[in-house]
PQR file with spaces between the fields and no chain letter, atoms N, CA, C, O and H, PARSE charges and radii, in Angstrom:
ATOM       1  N    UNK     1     105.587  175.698   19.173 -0.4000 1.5000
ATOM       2  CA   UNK     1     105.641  175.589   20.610 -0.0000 2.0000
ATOM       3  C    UNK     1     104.799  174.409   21.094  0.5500 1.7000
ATOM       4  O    UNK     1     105.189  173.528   21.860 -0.5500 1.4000
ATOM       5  N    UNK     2     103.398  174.532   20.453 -0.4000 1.5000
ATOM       6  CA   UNK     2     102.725  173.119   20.553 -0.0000 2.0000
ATOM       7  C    UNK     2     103.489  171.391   20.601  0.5500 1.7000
ATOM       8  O    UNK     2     103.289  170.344   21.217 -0.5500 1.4000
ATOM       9  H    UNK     2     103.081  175.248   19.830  0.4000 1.0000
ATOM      10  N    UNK     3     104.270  171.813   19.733 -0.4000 1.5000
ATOM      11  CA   UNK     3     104.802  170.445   19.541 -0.0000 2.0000
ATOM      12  C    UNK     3     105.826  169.808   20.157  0.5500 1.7000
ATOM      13  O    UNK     3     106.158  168.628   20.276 -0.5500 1.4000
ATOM      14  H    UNK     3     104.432  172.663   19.233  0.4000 1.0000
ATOM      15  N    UNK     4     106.463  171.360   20.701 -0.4000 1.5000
ATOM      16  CA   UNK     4     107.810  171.381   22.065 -0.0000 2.0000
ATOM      17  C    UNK     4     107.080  170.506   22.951  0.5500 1.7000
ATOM      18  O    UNK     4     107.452  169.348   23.141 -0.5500 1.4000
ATOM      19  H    UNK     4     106.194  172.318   20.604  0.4000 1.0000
ATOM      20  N    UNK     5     105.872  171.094   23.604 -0.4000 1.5000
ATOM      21  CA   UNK     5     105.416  170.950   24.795 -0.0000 2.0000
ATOM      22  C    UNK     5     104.457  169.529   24.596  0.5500 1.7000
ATOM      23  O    UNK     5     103.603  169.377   25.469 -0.5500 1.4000
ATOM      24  H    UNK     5     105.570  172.034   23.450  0.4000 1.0000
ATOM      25  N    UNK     6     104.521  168.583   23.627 -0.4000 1.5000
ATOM      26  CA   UNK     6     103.881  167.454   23.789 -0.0000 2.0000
ATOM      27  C    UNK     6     104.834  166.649   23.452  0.5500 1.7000
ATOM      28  O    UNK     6     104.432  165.487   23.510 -0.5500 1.4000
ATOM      29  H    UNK     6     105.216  168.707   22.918  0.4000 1.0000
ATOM      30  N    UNK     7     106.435  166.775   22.970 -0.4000 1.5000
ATOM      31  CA   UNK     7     107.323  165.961   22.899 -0.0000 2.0000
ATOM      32  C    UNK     7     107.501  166.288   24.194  0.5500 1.7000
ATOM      33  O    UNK     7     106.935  165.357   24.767 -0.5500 1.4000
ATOM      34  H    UNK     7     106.762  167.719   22.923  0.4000 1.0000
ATOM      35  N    UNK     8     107.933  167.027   25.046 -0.4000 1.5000
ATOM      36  CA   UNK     8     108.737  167.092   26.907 -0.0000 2.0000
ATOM      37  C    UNK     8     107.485  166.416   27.088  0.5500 1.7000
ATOM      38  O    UNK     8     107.634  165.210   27.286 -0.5500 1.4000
ATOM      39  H    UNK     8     108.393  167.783   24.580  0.4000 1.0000
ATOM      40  N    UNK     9     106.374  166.790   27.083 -0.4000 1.5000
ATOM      41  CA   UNK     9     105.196  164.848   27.888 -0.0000 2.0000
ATOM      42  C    UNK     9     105.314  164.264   27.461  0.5500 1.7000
ATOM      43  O    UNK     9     104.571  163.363   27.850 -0.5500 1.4000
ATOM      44  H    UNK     9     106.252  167.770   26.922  0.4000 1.0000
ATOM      45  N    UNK    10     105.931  163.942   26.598 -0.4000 1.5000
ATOM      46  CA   UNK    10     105.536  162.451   26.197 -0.0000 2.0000
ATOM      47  C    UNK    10     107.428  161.807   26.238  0.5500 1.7000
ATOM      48  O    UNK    10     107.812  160.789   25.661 -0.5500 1.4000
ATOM      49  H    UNK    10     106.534  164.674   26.282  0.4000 1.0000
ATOM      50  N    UNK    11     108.463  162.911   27.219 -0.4000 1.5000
ATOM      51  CA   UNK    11     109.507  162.411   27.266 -0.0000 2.0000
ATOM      52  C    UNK    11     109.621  161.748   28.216  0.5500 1.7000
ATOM      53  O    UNK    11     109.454  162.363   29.269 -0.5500 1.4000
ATOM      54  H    UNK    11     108.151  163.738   27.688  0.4000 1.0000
ATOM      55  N    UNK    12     109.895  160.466   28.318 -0.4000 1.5000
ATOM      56  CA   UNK    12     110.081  159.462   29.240 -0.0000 2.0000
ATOM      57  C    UNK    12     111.535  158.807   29.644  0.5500 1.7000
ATOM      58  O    UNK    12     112.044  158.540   28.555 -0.5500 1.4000
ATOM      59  H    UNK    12     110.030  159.966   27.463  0.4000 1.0000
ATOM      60  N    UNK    13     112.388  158.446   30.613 -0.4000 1.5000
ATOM      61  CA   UNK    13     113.540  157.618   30.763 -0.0000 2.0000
ATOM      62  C    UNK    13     113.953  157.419   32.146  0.5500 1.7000
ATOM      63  O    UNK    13     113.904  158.421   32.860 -0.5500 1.4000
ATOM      64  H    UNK    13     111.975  158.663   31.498  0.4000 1.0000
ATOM      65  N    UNK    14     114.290  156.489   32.590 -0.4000 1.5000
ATOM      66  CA   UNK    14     114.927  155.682   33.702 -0.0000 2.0000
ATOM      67  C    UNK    14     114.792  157.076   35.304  0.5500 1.7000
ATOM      68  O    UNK    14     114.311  156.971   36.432 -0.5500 1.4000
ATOM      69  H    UNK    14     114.330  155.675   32.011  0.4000 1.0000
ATOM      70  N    UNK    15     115.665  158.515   34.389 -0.4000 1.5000
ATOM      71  CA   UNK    15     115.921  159.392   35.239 -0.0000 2.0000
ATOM      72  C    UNK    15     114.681  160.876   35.603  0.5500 1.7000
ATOM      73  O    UNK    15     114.725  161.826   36.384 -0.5500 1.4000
ATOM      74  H    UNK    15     116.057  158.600   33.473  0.4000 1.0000
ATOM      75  N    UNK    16     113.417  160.280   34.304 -0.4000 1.5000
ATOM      76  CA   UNK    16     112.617  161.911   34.428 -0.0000 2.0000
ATOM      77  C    UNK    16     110.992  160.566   34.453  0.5500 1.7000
ATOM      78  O    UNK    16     109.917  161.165   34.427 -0.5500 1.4000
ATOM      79  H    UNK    16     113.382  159.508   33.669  0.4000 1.0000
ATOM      80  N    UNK    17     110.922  159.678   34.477 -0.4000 1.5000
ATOM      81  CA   UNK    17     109.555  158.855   35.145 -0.0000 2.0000
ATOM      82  C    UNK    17     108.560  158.882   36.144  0.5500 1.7000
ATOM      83  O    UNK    17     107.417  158.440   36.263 -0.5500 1.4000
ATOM      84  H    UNK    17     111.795  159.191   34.498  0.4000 1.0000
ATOM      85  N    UNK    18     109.735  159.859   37.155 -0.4000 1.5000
ATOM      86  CA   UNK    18     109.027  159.827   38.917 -0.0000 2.0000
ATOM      87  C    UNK    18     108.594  161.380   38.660  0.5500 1.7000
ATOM      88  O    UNK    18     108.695  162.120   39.638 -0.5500 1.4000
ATOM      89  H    UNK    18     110.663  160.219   37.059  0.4000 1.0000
ATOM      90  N    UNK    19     108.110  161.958   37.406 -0.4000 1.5000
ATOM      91  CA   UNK    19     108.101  162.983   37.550 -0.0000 2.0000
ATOM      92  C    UNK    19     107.722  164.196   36.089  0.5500 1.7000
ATOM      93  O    UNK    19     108.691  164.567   35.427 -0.5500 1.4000
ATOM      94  H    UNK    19     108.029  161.356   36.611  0.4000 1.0000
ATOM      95  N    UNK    20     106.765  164.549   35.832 -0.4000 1.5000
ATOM      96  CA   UNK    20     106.202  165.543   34.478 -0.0000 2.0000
ATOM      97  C    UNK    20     107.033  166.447   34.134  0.5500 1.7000
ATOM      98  O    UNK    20     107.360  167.242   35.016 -0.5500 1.4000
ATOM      99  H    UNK    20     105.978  164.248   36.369  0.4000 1.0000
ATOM     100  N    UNK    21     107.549  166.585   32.939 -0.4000 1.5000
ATOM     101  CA   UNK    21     108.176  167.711   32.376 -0.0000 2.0000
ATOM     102  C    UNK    21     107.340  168.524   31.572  0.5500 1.7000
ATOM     103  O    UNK    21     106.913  168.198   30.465 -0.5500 1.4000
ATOM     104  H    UNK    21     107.283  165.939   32.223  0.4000 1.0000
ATOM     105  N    UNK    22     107.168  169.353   32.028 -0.4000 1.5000
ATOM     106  CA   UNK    22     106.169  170.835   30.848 -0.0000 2.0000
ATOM     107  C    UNK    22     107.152  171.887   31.339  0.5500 1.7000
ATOM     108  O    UNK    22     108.063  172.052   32.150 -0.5500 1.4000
ATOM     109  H    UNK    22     107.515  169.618   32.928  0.4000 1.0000
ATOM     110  N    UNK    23     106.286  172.653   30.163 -0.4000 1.5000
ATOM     111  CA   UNK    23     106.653  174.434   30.445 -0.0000 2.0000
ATOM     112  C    UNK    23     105.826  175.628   29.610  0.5500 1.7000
ATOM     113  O    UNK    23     105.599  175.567   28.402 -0.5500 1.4000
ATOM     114  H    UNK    23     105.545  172.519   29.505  0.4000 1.0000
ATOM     115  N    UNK    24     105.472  176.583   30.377 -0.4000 1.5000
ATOM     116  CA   UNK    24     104.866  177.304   29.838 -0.0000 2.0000
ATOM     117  C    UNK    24     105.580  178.585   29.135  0.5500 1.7000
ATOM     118  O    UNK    24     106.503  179.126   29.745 -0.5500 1.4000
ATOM     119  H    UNK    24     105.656  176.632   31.359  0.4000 1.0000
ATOM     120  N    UNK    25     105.128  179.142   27.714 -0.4000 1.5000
ATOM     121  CA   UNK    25     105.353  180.682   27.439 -0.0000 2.0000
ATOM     122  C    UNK    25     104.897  181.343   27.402  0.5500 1.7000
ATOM     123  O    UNK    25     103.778  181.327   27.915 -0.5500 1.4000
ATOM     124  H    UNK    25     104.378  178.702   27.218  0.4000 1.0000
ATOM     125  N    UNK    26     105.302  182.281   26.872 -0.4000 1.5000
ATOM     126  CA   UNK    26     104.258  183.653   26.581 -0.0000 2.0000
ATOM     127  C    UNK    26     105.102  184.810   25.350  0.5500 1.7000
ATOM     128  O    UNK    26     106.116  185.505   25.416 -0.5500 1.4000
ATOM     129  H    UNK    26     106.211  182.294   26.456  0.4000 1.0000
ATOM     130  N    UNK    27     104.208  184.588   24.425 -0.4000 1.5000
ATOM     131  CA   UNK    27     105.023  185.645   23.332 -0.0000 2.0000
ATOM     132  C    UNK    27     103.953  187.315   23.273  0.5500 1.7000
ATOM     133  O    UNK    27     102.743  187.377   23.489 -0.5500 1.4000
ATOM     134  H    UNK    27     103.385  184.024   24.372  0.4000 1.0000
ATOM     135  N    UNK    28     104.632  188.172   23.014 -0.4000 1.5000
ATOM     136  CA   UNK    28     104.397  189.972   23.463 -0.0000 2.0000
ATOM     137  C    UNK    28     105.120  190.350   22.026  0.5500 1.7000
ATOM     138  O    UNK    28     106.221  190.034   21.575 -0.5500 1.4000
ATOM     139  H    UNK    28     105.615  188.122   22.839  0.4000 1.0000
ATOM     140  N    UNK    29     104.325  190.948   21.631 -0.4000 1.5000
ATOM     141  CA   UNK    29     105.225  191.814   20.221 -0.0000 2.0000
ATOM     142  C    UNK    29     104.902  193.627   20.788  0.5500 1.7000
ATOM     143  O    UNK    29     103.962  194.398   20.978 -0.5500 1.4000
ATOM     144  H    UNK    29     103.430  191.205   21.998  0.4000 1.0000
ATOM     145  N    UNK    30     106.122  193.584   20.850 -0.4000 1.5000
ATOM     146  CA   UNK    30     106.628  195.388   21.293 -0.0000 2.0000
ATOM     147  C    UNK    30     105.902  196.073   20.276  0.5500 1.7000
ATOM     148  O    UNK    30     105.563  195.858   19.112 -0.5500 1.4000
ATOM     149  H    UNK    30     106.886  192.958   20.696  0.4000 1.0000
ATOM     150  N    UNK    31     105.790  196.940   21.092 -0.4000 1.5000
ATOM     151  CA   UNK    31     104.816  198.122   20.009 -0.0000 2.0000
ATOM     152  C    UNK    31     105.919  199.398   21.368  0.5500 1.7000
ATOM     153  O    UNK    31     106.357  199.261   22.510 -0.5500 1.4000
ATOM     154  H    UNK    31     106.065  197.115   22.038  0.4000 1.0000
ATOM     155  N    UNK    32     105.916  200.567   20.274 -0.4000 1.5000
ATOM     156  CA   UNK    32     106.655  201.789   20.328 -0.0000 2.0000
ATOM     157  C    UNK    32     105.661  201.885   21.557  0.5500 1.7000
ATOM     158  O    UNK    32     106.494  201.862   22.463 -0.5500 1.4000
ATOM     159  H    UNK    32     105.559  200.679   19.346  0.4000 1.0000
ATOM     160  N    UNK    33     104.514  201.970   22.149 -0.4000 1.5000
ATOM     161  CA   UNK    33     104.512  202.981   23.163 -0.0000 2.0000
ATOM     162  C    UNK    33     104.424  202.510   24.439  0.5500 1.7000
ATOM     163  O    UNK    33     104.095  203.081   25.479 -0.5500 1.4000
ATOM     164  H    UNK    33     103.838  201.988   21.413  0.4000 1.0000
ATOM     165  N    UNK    34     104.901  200.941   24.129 -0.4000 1.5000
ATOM     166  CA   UNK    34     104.940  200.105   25.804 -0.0000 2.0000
ATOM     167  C    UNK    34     106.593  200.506   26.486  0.5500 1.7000
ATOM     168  O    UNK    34     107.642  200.454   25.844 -0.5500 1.4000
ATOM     169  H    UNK    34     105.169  200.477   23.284  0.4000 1.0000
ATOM     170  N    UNK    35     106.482  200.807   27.585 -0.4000 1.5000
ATOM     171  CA   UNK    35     107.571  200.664   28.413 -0.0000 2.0000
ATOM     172  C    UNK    35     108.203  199.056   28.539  0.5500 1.7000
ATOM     173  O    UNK    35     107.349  198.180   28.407 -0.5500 1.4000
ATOM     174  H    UNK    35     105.630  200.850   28.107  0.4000 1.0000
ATOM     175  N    UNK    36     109.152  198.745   28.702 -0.4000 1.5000
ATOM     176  CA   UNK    36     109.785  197.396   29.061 -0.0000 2.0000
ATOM     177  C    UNK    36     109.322  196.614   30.048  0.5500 1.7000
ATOM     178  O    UNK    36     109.590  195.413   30.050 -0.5500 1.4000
ATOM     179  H    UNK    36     109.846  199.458   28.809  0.4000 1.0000
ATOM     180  N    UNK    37     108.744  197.052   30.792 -0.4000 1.5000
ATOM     181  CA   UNK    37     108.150  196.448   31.890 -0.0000 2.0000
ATOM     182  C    UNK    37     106.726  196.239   31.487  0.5500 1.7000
ATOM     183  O    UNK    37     106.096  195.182   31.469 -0.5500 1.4000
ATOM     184  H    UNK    37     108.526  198.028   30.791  0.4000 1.0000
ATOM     185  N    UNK    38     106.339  197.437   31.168 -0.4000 1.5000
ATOM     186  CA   UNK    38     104.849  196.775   30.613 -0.0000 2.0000
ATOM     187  C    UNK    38     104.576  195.119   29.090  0.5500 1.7000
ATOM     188  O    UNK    38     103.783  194.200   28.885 -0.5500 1.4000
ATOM     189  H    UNK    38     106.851  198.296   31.182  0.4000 1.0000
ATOM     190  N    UNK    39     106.318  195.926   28.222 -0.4000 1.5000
ATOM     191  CA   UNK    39     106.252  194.684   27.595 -0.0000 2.0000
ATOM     192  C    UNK    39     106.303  193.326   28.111  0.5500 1.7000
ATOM     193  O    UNK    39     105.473  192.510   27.709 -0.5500 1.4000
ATOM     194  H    UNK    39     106.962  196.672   28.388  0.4000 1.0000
ATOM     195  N    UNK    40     107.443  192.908   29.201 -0.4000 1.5000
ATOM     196  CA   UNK    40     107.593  191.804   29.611 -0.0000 2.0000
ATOM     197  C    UNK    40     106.427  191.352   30.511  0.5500 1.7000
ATOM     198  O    UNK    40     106.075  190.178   30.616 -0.5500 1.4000
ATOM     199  H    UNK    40     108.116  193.571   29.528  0.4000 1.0000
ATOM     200  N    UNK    41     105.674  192.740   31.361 -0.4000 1.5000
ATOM     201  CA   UNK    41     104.165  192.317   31.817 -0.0000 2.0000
ATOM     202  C    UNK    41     103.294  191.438   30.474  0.5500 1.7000
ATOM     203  O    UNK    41     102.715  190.385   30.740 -0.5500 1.4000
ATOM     204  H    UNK    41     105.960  193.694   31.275  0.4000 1.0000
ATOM     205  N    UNK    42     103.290  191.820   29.516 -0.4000 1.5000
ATOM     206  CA   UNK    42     102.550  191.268   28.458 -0.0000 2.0000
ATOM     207  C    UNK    42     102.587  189.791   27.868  0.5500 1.7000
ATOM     208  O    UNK    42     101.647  189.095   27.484 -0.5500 1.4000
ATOM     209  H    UNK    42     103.760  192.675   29.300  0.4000 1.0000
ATOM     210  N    UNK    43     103.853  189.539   27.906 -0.4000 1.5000
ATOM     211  CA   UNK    43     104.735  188.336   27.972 -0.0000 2.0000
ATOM     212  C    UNK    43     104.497  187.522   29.100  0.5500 1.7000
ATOM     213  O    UNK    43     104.941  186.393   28.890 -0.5500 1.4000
ATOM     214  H    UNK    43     104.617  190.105   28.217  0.4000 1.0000
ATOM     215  N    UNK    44     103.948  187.644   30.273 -0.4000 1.5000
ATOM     216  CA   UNK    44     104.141  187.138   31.301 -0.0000 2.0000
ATOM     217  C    UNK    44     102.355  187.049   31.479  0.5500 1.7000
ATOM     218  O    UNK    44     101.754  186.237   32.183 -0.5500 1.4000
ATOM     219  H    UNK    44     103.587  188.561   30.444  0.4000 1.0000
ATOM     220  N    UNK    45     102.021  187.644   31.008 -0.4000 1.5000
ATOM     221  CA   UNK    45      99.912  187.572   30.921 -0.0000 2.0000
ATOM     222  C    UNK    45      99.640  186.459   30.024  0.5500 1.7000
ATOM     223  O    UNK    45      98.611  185.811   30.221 -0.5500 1.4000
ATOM     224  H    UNK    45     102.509  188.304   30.436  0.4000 1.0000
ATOM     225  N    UNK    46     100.537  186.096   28.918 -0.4000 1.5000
ATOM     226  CA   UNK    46     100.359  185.381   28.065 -0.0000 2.0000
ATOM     227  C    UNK    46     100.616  183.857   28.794  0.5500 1.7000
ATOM     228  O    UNK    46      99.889  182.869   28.899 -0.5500 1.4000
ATOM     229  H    UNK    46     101.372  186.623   28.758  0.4000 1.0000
ATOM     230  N    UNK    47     101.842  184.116   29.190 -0.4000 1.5000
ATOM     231  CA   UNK    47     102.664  182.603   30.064 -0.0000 2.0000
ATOM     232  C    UNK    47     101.382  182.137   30.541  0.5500 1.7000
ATOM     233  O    UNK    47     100.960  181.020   30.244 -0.5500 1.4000
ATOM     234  H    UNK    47     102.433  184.919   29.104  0.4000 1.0000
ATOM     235  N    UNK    48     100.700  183.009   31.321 -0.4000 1.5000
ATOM     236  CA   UNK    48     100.174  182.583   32.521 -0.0000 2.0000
ATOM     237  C    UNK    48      98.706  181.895   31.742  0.5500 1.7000
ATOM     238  O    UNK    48      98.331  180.805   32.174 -0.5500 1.4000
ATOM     239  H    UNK    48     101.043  183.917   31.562  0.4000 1.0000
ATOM     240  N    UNK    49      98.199  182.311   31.023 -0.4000 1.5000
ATOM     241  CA   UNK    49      96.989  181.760   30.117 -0.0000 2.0000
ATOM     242  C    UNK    49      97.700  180.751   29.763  0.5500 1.7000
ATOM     243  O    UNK    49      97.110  179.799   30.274 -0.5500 1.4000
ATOM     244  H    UNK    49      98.504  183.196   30.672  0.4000 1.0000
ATOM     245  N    UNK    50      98.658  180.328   29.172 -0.4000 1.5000
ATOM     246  CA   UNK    50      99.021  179.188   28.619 -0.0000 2.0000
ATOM     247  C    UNK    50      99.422  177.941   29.969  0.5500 1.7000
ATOM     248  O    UNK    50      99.639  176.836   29.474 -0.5500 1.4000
ATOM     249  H    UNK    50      99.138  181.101   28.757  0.4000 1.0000
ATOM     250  N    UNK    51      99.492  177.956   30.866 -0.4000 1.5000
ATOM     251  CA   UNK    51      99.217  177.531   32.020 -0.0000 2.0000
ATOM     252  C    UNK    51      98.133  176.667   32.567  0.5500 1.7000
ATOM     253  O    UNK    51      98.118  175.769   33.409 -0.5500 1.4000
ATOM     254  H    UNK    51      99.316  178.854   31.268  0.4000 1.0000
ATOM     255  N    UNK    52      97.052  177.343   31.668 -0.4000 1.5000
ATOM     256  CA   UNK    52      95.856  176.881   32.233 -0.0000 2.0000
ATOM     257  C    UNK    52      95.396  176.002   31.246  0.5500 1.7000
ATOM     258  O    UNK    52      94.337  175.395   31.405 -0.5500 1.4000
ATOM     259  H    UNK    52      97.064  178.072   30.984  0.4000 1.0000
């Protein structure tokens, strides 16, 4: 993922110049006693640290 996110900066051309391409994730490994929502909450706690 590291290496995703420093090839999109360091992608440059005529049409993406006026402007930064990133993106953030977040990976959650399910465990039996999370609800779906709490999983994708988990997933989404992660995004958000990687953000910063």
């Amino acid at each position: 993922m590291k290496k995703i996110k420093v090839a999109a900066a360091d992608y440059e051309s005529d049409e993406t110049k006026y402007f930064a391409i990133d993106f953030s994730f977040g990976l959650a490994e399910f465990e039996e006693n999370l609800s779906v929502d709490d999983f994708i909450k988990s997933a989404d706690k992660q995004m958000y640290k990687n953000k910063n």
